[in-house]
N, C-alpha and C positions, 0 to 999 in steps of 0.2 A: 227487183226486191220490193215492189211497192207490196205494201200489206204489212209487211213484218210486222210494224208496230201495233198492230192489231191482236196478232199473234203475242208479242212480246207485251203488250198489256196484258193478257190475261195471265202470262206467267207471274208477272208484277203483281198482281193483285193476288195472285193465290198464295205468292210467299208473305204479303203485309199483310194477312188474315193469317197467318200461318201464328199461333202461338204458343207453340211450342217450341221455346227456343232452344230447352239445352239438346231439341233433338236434331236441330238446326247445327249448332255447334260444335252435335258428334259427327254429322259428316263433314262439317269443313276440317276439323281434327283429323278425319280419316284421312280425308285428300292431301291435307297438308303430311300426314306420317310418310302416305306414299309416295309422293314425291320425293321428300327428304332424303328415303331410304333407298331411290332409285335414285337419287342425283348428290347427294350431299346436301346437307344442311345449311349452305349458305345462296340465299337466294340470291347474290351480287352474280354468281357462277351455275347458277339452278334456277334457268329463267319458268319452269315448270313451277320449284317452289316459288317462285315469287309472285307467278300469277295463284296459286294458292290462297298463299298471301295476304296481296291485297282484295281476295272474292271473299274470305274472312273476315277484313278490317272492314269494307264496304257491308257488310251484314254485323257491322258490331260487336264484334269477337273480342274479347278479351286479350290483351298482350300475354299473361301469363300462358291462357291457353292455347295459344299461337307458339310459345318459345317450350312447352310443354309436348307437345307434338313431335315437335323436331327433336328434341332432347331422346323421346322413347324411341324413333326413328335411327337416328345417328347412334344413341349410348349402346342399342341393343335391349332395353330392358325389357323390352315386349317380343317375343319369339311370333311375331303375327305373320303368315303369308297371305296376303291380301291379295286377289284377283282382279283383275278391270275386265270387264264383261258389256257387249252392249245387247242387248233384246231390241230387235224390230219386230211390230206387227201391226194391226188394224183395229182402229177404235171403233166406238158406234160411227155408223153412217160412210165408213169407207175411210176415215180420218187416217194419214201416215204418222206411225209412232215410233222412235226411238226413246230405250231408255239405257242410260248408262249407268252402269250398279258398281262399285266394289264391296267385294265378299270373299268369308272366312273359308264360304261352306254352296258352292256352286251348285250342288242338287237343290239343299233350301231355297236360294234366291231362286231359282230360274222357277221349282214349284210356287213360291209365293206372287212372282211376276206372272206367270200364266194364269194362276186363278184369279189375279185381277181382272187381265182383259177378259176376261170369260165369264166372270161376274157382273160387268157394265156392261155386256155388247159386242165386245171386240174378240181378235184372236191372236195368239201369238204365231209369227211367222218363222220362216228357214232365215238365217243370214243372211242379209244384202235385199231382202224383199223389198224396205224400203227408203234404204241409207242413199241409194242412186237418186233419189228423188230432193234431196238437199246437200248442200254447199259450205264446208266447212270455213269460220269467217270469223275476221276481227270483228270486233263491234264496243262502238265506247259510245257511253249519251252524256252530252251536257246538258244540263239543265238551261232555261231561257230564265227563268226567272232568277238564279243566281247568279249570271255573266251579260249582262247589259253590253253586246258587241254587234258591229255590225255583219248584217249574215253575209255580204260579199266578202268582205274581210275575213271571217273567220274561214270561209272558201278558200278562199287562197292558202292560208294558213296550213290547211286540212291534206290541199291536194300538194303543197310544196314539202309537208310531214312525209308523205309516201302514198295514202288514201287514196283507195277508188272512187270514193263516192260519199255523197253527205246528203239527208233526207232532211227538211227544217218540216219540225210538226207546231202541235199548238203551241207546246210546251215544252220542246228541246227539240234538240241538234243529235242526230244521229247519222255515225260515221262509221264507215263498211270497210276492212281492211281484207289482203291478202293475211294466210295468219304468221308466216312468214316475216311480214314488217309492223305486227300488230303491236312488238316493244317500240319500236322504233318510232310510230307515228303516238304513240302512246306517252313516251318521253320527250319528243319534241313540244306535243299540245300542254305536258305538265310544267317544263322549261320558260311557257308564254303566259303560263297563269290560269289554265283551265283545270278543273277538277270533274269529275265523274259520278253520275249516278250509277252507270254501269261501266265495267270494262272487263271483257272477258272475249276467249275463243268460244262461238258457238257452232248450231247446224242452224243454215237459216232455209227454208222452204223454196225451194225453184216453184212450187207453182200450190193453190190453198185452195180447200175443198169447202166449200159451201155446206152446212148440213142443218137438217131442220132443229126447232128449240127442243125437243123431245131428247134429240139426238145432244147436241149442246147440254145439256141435264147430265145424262150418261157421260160424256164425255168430263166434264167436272168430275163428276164422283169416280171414275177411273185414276184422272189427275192426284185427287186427292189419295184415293186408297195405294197408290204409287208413291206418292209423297212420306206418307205415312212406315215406307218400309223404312228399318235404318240403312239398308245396303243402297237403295238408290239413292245417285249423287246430282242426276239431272235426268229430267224429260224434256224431249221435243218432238213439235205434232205442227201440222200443216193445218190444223183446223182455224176457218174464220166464221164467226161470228159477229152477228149487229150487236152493234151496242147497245141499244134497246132491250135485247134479247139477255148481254151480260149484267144489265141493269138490273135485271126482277130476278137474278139468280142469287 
C-alpha cells in the first residue's frame, strides 16, 4: 500500500479547493437518499446510511440536510430511480481510473463521462478494464497533530480493533481495514477517544503509475471536469505524482 498517500493527497487537495459546496452537498444528498431508500432510514440498522452519514458530517453538511434526504428517501416524496454505475478507463499517460456516478439518466452520464476522458487524454474502457488493478478497503486517518499518542500504542490499539495495517506519515496515522470490519475497527478506535479526518470504504491502488508533468496537467483537469459532473460521487486513479510537480499546479 505504500504510496496511497500520495494518491490520497491529491484527492484531499482537489475537494479543499473545491468551492462549490452546495454542489458538494447534492451529492452527499444523493448518497444519503440512496441508501436510505435501499436500506431504511435508520443508520443504527443501515450501516451503508450511516457511513453516508458520517462522509456528510466530515465534509460539513448540514444536520437538516442530512435528515432531509432520508425523509424524501423513506416518506416517498421523490419518485427518483437513481442508478449506481461505475466507468473504468484510461487517463493521460496510461493512468488507471474508476469513477462511480449515480444517475437519473444513464445515456447522459455515461455520454458526459466519456467526453471527459476524451477531452484530457484519456479513454473510456469496457468493464473491469481496470477495477482488477485495485483493492477495495477501509481506510480512516487520524490526525497527528490533534491526538498527541504514542505510535506504538496507538499500534496495538489499531491491530487489537481488527486492522490490517497502519502507515504513520508526517502528519497522521493511516489505517487499512478489511471493509468487512471497517465498523468495527472504526467503533472501537471512536470508544478510545480517536476522531477522523477521513473514514470511509475506498478502492486503494495495488500498484501507481509514474507519468510526466504535462501528463499530471491533463490528469487534474480530467479530475476536475469529473468532479464537476453532478452524477459523479467519487473517482479513483493510480496516478503518482512529485510533489514538486503538484506544487506549481
Amino acid at each position: 500500500m505504500a504510496g496511497h498517500s500520495k494518491w490520497h493527497n491529491i484527492k484531499r487537495r482537489k475537494n479543499a479547493q473545491d468551492a462549490k459546496r452546495g454542489k458538494i452537498f447534492m451529492k452527499l444528498a444523493k448518497e444519503i437518499y440512496v441508501a436510505a431508500k435501499q436500506g431504511g432510514g435508520d443508520p443504527d440498522t443501515n450501516p451503508t446510511l450511516r457511513l453516508a452519514i458520517d462522509k456528510a458530517k466530515s465534509n460539513n453538511m448540514p444536520n437538516d440536510n442530512i435528515e432531509r434526504a432520508i425523509k424524501k428517501a423513506t416518506g416517498n416524496l421523490e419518485q427518483i430511480d437513481y442508478h449506481e454505475i461505475t466507468y473504468e478507463g484510461y487517463g493521460p499517460g496510461g493512468v488507471a481510473v474508476m469513477v462511480k456516478a449515480l444517475t437519473d439518466n444513464k445515456n447522459r452520464t455515461a455520454s458526459e463521462v466519456r467526453h471527459a476522458f476524451s477531452k484530457n487524454g484519456g479513454n473510456l474502457g469496457e468493464g473491469g478494464c481496470v477495477s482488477y488493478m485495485f483493492d477495495r478497503k477501509g481506510y480512516l486517518v487520524i490526525d497527528r497533530n490533534e491526538h498527541d499518542v504514542d505510535e506504538d500504542e496507538l499500534m496495538l490499539e489499531v491491530i487489537e480493533a481488527g486492522a490490517e495495517e497502519m502507515e504513520t506519515e508526517d502528519d497522521s496515522y493511516e489505517i487499512f481495514t478489511e471493509p468487512e470490519v471497517f465498523e468495527q475497527v472504526k467503533n472501537a478506535l471512536e470508544k478510545s477517544g480517536y476522531t477522523f479526518q477521513t473514514a470511509e470504504i475506498t478502492m486503494i491502488p495495488q500498484t501507481y503509475s509514474q507519468i510526466s508533468e504535462e501528463d499530471v496537467q491533463k490528469m487534474m483537469k480530467l479530475i476536475d471536469m469529473l468532479e464537476d459532473n453532478d452524477d459523479v460521487q467519487d473517482i479513483y486513479h493510480n496516478m503518482e505524482a512529485d510533489e514538486e510537480v503538484m506544487s506549481n499546479l
